[in-house]
C-alpha positions as CSV (number, residue, x, y, z in Angstrom):
1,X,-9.2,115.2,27.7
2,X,-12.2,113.3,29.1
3,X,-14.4,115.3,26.1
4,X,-11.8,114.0,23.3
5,X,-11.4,110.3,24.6
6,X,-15.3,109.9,24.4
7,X,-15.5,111.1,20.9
8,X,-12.9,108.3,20.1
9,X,-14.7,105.8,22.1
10,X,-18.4,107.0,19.8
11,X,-16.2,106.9,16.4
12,X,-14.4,103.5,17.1
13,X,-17.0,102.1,19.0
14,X,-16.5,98.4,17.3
15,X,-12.8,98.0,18.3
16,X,-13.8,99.4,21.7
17,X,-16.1,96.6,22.4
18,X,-13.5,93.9,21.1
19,X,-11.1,95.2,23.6
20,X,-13.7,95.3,26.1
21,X,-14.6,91.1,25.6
22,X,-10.7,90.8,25.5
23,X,-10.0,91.7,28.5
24,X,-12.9,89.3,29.8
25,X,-11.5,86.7,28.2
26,X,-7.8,87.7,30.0
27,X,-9.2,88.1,33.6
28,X,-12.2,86.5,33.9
29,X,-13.3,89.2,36.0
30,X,-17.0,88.3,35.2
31,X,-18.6,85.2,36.1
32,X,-18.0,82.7,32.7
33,X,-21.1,82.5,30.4
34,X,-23.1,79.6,29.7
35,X,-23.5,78.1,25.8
36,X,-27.2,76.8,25.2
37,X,-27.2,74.9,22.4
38,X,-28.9,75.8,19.1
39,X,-31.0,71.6,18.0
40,X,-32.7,73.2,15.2
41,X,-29.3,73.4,13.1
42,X,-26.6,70.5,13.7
43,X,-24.0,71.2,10.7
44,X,-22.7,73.3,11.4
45,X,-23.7,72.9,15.4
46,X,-24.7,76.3,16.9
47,X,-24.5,77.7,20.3
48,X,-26.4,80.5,21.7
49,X,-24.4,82.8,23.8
50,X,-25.4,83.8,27.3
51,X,-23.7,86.8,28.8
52,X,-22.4,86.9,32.6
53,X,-25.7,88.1,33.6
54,X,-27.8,85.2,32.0
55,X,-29.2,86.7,29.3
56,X,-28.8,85.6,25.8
57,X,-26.8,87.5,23.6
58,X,-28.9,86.7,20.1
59,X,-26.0,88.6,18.0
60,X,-23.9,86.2,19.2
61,X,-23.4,82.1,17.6
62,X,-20.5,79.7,16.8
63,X,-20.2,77.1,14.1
64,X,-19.2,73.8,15.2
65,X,-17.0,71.5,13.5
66,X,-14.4,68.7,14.0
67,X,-10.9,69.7,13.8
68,X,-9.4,65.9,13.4
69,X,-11.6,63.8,11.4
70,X,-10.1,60.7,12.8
71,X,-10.1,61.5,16.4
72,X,-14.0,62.1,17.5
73,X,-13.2,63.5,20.6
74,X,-11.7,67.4,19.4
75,X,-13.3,70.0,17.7
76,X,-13.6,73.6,17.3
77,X,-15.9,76.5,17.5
78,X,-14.9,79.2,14.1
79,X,-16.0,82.2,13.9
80,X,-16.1,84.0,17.4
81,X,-18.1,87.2,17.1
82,X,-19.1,88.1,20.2
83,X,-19.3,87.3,24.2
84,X,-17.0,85.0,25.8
85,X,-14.5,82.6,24.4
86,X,-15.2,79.4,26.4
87,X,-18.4,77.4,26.2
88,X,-19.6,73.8,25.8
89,X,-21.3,71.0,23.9
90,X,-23.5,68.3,24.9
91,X,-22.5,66.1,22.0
92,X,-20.7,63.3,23.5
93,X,-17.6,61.8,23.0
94,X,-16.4,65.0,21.4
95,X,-14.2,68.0,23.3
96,X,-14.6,70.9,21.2
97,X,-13.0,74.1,21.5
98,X,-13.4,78.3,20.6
99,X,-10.4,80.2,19.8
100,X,-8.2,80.8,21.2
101,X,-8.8,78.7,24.2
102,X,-10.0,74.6,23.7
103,X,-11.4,73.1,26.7
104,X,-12.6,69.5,27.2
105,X,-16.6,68.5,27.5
106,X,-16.6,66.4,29.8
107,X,-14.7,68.0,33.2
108,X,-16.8,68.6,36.4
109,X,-17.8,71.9,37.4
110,X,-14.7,72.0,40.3
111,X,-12.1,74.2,37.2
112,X,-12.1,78.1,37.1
113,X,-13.4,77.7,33.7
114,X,-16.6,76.4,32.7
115,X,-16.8,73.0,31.4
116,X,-19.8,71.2,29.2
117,X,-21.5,68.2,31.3
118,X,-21.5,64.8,31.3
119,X,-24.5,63.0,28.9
120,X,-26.2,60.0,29.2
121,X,-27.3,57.4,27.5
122,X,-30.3,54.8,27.2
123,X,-31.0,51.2,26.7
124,X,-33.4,49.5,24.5
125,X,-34.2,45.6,24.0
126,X,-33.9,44.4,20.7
127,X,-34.5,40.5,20.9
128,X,-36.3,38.7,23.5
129,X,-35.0,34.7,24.7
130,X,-37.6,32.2,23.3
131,X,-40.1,30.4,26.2
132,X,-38.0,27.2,26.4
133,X,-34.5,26.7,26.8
134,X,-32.6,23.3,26.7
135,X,-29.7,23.2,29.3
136,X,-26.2,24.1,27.8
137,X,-27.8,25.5,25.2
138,X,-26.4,29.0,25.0
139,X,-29.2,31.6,24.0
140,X,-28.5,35.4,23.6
141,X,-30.4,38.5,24.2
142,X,-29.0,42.1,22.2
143,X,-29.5,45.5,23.0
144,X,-28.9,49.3,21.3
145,X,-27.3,51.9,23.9
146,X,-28.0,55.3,22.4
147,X,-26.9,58.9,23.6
148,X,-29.2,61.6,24.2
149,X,-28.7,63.1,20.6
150,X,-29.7,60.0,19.0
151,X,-26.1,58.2,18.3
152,X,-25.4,54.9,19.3
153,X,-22.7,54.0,22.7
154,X,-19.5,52.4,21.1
155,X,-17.4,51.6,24.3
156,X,-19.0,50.4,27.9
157,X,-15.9,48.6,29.3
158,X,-17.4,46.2,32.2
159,X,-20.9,46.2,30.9
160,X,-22.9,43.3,32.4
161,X,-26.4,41.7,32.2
162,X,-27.1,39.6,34.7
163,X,-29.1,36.3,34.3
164,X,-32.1,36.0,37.2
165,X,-34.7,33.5,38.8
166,X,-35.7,34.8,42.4
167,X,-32.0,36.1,42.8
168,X,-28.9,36.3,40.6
169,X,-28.0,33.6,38.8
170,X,-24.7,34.7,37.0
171,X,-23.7,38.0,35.2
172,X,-22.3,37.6,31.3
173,X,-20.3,40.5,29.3
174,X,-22.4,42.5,27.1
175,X,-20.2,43.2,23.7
176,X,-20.8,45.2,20.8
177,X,-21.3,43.5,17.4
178,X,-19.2,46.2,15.5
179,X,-21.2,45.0,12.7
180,X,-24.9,45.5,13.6
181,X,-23.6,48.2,16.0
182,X,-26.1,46.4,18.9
183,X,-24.8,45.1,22.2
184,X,-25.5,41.2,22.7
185,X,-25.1,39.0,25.5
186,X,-24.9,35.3,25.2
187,X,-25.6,32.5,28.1
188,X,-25.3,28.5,28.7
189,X,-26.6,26.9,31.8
190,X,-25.1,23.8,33.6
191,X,-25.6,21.0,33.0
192,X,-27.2,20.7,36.5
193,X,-29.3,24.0,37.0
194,X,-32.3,23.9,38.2
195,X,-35.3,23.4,35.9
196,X,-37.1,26.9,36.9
197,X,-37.9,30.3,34.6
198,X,-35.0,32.5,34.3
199,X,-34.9,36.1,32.7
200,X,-32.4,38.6,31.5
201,X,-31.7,42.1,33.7
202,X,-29.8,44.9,32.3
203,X,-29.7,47.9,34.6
204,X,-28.4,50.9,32.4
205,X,-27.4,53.1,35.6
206,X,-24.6,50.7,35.8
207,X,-23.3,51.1,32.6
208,X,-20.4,53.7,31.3
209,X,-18.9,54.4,28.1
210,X,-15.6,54.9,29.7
211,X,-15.4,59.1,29.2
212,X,-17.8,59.8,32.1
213,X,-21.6,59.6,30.2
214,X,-23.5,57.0,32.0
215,X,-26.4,55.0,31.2
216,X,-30.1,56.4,32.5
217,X,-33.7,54.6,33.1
218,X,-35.0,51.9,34.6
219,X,-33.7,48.3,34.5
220,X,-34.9,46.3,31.6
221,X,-36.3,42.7,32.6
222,X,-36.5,40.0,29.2
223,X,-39.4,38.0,29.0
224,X,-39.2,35.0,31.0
225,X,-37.5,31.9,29.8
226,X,-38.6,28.1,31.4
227,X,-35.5,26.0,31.3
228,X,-35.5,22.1,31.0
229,X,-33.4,19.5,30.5
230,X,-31.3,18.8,27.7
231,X,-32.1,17.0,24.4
232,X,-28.5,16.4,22.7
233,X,-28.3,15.1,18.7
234,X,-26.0,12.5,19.2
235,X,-23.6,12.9,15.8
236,X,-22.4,9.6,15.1
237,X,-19.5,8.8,12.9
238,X,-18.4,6.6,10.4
239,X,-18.3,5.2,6.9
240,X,-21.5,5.7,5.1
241,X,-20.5,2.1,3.1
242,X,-19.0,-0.8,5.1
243,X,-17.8,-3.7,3.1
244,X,-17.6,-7.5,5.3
245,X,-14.9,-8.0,7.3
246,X,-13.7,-4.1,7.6
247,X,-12.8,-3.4,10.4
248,X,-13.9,0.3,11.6
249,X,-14.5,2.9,14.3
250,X,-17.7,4.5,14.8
251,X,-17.3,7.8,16.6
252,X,-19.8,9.5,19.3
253,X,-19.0,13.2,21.0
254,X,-20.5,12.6,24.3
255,X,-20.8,16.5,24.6
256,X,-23.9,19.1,26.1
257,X,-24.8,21.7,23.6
258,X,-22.1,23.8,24.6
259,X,-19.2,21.2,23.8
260,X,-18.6,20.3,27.5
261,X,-18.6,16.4,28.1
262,X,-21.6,14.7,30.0
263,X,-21.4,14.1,33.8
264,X,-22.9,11.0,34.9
265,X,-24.5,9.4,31.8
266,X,-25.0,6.1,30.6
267,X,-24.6,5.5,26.9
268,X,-26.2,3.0,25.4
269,X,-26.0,1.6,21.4
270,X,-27.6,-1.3,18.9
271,X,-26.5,-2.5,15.5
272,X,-29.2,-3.0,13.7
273,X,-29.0,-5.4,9.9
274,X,-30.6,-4.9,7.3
275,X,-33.1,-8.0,8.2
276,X,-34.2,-5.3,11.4
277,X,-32.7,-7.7,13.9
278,X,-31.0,-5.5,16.6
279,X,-27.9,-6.1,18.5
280,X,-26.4,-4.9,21.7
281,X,-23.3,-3.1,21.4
282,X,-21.0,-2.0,24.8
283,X,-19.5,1.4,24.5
284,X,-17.3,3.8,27.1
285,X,-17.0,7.1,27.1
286,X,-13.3,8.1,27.5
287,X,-13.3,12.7,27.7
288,X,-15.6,13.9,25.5
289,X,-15.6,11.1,22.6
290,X,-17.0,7.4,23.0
291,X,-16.0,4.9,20.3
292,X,-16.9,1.6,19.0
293,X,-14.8,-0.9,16.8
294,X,-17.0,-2.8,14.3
295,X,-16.2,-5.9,12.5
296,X,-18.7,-7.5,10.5
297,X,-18.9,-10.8,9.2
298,X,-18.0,-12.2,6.2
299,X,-21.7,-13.5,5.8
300,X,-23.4,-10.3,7.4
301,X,-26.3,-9.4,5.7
302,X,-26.2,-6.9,2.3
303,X,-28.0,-3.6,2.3
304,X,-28.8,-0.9,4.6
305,X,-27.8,-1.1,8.4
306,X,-28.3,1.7,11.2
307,X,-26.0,2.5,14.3
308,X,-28.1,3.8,16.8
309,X,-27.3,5.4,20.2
310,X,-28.6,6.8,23.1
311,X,-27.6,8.7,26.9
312,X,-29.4,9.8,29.8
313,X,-27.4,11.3,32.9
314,X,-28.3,11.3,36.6
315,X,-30.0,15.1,35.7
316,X,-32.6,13.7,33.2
317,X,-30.5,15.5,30.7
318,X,-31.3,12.9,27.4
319,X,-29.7,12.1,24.0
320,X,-29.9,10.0,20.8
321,X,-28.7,9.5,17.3
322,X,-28.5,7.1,14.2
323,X,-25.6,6.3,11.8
324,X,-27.3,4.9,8.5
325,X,-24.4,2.8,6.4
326,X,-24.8,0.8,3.5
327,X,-23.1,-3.3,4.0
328,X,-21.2,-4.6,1.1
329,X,-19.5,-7.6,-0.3
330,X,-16.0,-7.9,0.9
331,X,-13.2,-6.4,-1.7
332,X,-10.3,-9.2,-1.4
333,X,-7.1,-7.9,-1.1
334,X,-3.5,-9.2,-2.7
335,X,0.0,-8.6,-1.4
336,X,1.9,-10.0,-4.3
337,X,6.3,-10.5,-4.1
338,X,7.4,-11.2,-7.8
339,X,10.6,-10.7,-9.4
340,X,10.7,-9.7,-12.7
341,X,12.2,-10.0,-14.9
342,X,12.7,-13.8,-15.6
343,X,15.0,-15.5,-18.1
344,X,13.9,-18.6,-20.0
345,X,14.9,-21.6,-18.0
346,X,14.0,-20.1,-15.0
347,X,10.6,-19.6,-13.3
348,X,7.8,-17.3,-12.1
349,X,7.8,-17.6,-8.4
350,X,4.8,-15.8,-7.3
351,X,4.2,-15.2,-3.1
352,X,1.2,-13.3,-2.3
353,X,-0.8,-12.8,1.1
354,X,-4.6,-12.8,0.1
355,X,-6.8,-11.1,2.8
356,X,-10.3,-9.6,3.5
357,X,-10.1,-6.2,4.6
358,X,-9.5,-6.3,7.8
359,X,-6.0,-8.4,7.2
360,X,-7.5,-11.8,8.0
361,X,-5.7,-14.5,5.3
362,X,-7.9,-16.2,3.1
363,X,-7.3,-19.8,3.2
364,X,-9.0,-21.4,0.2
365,X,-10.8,-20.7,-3.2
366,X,-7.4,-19.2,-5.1
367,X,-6.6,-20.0,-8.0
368,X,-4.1,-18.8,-10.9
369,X,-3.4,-18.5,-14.7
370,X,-0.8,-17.5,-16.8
371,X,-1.3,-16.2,-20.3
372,X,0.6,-15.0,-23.5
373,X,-1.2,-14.4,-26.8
374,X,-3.3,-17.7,-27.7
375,X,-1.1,-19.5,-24.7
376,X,-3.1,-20.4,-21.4
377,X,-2.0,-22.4,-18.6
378,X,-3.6,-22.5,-15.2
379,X,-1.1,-21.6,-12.2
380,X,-1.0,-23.8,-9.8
381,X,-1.5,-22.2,-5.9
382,X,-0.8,-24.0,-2.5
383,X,-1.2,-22.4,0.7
384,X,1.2,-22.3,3.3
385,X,0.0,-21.9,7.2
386,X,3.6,-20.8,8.1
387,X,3.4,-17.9,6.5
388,X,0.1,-17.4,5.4
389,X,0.9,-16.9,1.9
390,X,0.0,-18.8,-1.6
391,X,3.0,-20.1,-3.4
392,X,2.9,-20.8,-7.0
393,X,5.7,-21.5,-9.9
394,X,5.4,-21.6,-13.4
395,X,8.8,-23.0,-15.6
396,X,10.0,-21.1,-18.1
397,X,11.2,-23.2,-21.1
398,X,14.2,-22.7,-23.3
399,X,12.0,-21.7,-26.4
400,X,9.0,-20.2,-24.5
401,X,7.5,-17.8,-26.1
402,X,9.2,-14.2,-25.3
403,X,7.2,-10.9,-24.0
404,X,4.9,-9.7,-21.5
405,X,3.0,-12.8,-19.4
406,X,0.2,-12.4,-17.9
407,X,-0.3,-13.2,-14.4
408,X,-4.1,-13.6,-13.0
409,X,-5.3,-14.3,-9.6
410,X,-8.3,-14.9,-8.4
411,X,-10.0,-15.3,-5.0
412,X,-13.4,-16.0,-3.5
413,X,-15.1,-17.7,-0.4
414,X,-19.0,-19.2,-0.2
415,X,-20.3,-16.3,0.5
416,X,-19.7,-14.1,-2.8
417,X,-16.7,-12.0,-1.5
418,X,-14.1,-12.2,-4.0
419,X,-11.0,-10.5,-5.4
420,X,-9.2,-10.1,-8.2
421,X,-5.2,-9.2,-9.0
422,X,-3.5,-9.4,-12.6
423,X,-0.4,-7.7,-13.2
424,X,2.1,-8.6,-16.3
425,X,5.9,-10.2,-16.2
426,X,8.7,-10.0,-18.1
427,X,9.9,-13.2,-20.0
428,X,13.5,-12.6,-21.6
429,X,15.8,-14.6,-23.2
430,X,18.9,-16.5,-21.3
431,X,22.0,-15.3,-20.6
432,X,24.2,-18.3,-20.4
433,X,26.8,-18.9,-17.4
434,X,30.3,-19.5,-18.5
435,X,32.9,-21.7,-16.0
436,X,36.9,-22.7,-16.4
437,X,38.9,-25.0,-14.2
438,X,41.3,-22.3,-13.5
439,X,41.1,-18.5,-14.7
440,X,45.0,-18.0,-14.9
441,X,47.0,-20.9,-16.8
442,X,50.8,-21.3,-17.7
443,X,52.3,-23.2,-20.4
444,X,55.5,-23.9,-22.6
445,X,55.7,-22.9,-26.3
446,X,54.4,-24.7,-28.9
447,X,52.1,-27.2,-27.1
448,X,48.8,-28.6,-27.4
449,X,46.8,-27.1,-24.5
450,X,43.0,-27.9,-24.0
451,X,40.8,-25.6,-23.3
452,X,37.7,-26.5,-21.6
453,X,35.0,-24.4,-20.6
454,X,31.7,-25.2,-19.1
455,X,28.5,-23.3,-21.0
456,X,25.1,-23.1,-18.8
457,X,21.3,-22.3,-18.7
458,X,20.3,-19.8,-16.2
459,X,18.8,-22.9,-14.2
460,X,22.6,-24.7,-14.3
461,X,21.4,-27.0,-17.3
462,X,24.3,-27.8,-20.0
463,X,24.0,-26.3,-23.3
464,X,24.8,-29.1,-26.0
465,X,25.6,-28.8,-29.3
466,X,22.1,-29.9,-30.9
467,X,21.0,-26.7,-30.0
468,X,24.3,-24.4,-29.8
469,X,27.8,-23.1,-30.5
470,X,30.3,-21.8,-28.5
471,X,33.7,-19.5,-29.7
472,X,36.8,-18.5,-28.1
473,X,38.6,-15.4,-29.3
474,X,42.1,-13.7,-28.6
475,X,44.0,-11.2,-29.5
476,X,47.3,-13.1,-31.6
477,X,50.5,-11.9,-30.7
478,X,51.1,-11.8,-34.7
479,X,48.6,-9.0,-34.7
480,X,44.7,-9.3,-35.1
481,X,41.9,-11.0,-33.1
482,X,41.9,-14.9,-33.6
483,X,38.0,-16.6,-33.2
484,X,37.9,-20.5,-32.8
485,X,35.0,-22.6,-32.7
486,X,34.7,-25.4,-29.7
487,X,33.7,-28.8,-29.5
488,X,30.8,-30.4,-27.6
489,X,31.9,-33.6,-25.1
490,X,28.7,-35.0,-24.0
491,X,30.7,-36.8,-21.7
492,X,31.3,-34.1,-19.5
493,X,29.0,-31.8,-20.7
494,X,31.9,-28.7,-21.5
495,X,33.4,-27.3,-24.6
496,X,36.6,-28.1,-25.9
497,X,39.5,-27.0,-27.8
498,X,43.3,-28.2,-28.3
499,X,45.1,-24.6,-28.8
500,X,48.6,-25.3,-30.2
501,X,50.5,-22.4,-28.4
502,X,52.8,-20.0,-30.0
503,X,56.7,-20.5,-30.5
504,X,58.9,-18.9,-27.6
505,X,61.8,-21.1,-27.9
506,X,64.1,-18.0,-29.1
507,X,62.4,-15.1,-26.9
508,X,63.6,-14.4,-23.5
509,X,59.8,-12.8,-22.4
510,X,56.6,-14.8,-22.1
511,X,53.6,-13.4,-23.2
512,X,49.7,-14.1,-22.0
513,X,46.7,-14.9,-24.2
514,X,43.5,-13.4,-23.1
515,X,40.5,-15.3,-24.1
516,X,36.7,-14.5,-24.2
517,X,33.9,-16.9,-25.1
518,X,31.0,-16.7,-26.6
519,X,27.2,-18.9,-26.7
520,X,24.2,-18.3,-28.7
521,X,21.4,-21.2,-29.4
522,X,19.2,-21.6,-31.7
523,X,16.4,-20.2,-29.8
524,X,17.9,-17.0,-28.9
525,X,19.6,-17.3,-26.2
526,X,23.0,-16.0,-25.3
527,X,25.8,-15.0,-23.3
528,X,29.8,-13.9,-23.2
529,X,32.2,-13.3,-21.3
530,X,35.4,-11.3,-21.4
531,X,38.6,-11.8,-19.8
532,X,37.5,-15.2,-18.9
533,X,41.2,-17.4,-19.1
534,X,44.6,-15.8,-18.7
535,X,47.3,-18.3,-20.8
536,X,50.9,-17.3,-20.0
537,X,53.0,-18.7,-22.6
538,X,56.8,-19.4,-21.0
539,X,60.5,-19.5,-22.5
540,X,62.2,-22.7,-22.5
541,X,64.3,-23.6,-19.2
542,X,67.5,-24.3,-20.9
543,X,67.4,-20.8,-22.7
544,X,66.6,-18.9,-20.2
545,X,69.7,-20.7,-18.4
546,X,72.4,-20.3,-21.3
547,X,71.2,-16.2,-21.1
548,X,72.2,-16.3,-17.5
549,X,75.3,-17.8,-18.3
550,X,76.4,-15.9,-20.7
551,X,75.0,-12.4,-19.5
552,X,72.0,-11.6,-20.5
553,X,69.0,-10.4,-18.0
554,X,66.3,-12.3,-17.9
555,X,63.2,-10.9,-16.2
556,X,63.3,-12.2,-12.7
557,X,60.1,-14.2,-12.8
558,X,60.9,-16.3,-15.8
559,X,64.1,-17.3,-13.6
560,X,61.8,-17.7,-10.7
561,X,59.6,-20.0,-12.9
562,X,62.4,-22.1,-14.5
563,X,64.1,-22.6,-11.0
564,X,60.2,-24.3,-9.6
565,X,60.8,-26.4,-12.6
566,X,64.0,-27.6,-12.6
567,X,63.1,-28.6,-9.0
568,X,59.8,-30.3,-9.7
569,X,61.7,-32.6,-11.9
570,X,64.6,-33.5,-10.2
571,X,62.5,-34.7,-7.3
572,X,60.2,-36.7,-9.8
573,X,63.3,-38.7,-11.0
574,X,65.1,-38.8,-7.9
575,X,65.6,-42.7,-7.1
């Protein structure tokens, strides 16, 4: 038996030996090996094997490769010839794994199996701080943190550098510029610290990338940095051209170089002209911002002026700036009320406010025109204090000229600052106003009635009949439209006409004339109205009394109207 089952063992000796590591792998029986990586050959990584005893199994290697491109903390170890199925890697932030067992890197020797180690990592200074630095000027220092292999740290939660004289001064995040890759650190001082030299630490054994590799050498000290007090670049605000009489702000941050606002500082400024003669000006600071309002002079000087400004605080900390503007001539300004647009017989009524810039009325040098095609007439402009406003009219005649007017203002004081407004109005012909005693009228057949009816200008003047005619039409009861031409009374001023009114005597109805009138002159103006006199013509009273007698109806109002009348004269002949 023993004879046959070592001939099997000699003639399968390969599958005897596979069974053999299997049940290693199983029991664990023998103490785990230990993976010695292969540097010569990095893609695929290789391992050598060692066997329990310590000895390195040569016929035996693994290829290393990542199993999920996207996570770079899992790999695995294809194919497994011979020895034992777990080893490790010192590649960090990667867990890699042998079939059929996947272990992670990183796990302290304390586990039955045998875990890879924890790496580290070093720091290297890339920039240095320059000699001098202002306070609250912030200044930064960066650094590379690279593994052991040669790949650069991407996470170190917590990282600090600290900031040192003869002690600590303050520590300040390190971060990763995910562009450059480095680690930077960036600093301000107060505004208060003490004028000394100052240098960057970075102690690596203090840093972590967060998955147990931790950083390895010596601290690394910058050069030495002498801090001194702060120069700030004032930046002034404002216009770079300033007219006379605009009123406007000029702006100051009262900041440090790293936007906080200044503690204890006096700010001082001076308006300079463009002769060079400087002026004082008072200015506050209120937060971070001081401000100045600046109204020049109607007279100030033309050309190039300068703003300048300085501070100092109670630290020595120091600042200054200049705001260079150019000084014009005042633009006048017009706020102008007009209606538009105007009839003939009316006028152009023109209001306007004239100020400098800054709202401040202009009280003299105006003057107007008014101007169509070879027609010029100067408008005459009067100032009123009350409001503070010119007022001007121009009259429109009868026969003026119709079309676009044109309306000029102009303005200017003794010292060359002047304005300009011109705008154009409507001139149109008039539309004439038409007036009767009474709207609604009634009257018995076959009567003279006079029709009056007053005919007027837009500005209430009469229109005569030297330079106009006036018509009345209605609509005749016989069928069509009936036109009649009125008569001028100078006397009175209004149109007449005596309207003989149609025959009713044998109708039991009245009817009602409705009349519209008409004006034109000679100059083109006109007007009408519609519906301007009601004329009721009545049925006589003793008609409409024999139809009650003998029967017949008789609209209520004519009864209503005969009965008033009937009345009326009895009372007038009573004795």
């Amino acid at each position: 038996m023993f004879i046959r089952l070592l001939v099997t063992l000699v003639k399968h000796w390969r599958r005897a030996v596979a069974i053999l590591a299997m049940f290693c792998c199983v029991f664990g029986a023998m103490a785990p090996p230990v993976l010695v990586p292969v540097v010569a050959d990095t893609s695929p990584e290789k391992s050598r094997i060692m066997s329990a005893g310590g000895a390195e199994d040569s016929s035996a290697h693994a290829d290393i490769k990542q199993i999920e491109p996207s996570n770079p903390y899992r790999a695995e170890a294809s194919p497994m010839l011979y020895g034992s199925c777990i080893f490790g890697s010192d590649t960090p932030n990667q867990e890699y794994s042998a079939s059929p067992v996947a272990v992670p890197e990183r796990v302290q020797d304390h586990s039955a199996n045998e875990h890879a180690k924890a790496v580290g990592f070093t720091a290297t200074e890339l920039t240095q701080p320059p000699p001098f630095v202002e306070r609250t000027q912030p200044i930064t220092v960066s650094y590379s943190l690279t593994y052991t292999n040669g790949s650069s740290v991407k996470t170190a939660p917590n990282a600090v550098v600290s900031v040192q004289k003869s002690q600590l001064v303050s520590t300040i995040p390190l971060l990763l510029n995910k562009t450059s890759g480095s680690w930077i650190a960036t600093w301000a001082s107060q505004y208060s610290a003490n004028l000394t030299n100052y240098s960057f630490v970075l102690d690596p054994s203090q840093l972590n990338d967060g998955y147990g590799n931790t950083g390895i050498g010596s601290p690394l000290v910058s050069s030495s940095f002498s801090l001194i007090p702060a120069k700030i670049t004032l930046g002034i605000q404002g216009l770079s051209t300033l007219s006379r009489r605009q009123l406007e702000t000029i702006t100051i941050p009262a900041v440090y170089h790293d936007g906080s606002p200044l503690v204890n500082a006096t700010l001082k400024a001076t308006l300079v002209d463009a002769n060079g003669t400087s002026s004082p000006v008072n200015m506050t600071i209120n937060g971070v911002l001081a401000t100045k309002d600046i109204d020049l002079p109607a007279d100030a000087h033309l050309g190039l002026w300068q703003f300048n400004a300085n501070f100092i605080d109670n630290y020595g900390n120091k600042g200054e700036g200049t705001l260079a503007f150019e000084v014009v001539r005042a633009q006048i300004k017009f706020s102008l009320t007009l209606l538009q647009p105007v009839e003939r017989t009316t006028t152009i009524n023109v209001t306007t406010a004239i100020t400098y810039p800054d709202g401040q009325p202009l009280n003299f040098g105006v003057n107007g025109n008014i101007s169509i095609g070879t027609m010029s007439q100067s408008l005459n402009l009067q100032y009123v204090p009350a409001n503070q406003t010119w007022n001007g009219l121009y009259h429109v005649s009868q026969n003026a000229t119709l079309g676009a007017y044109n309306l000029t203002i102009n303005a200017g004081d003794s010292n060359d600052n002047r304005g300009r407004y011109t705008t154009d109005i409507a001139v149109v012909p008039a539309n004439f106003a038409f007036s009767v005693p009474a709207q609604k009228i009634q009257v018995p057949p076959v009567n003279l009635t006079d029709i009056v009816v007053s005919v007027t200008y837009p500005n209430g003047t009469a229109m005569g009949d030297n330079v106009g005619t006036v018509t009345a039409t209605y609509d005749s009861p016989s069928g069509g439209i009936t036109t009649m031409l009125l008569q001028y009374n100078a006397t009175d001023t209004k149109w007449h006409i005596l309207f003989y009114t149609p025959d009713q005597r044998f109708k039991l109805y009245a009817i009602t004339l409705v009349f519209a009138f008409e004006a034109h002159d000679i100059f083109g103006n006109n007007g009408s109205e519609t519906d301007a006199l009601e004329m009721t013509v009545t049925t006589p009273i003793n008609l409409l009394v024999l139809a009650a007698i003998i029967g017949v109806i008789v609209p209520a109002s004519l009864l209503v109207w005969a009965m008033l009348t009937v009345t009326k004269k009895r009372r007038k002949h009573k004795p």
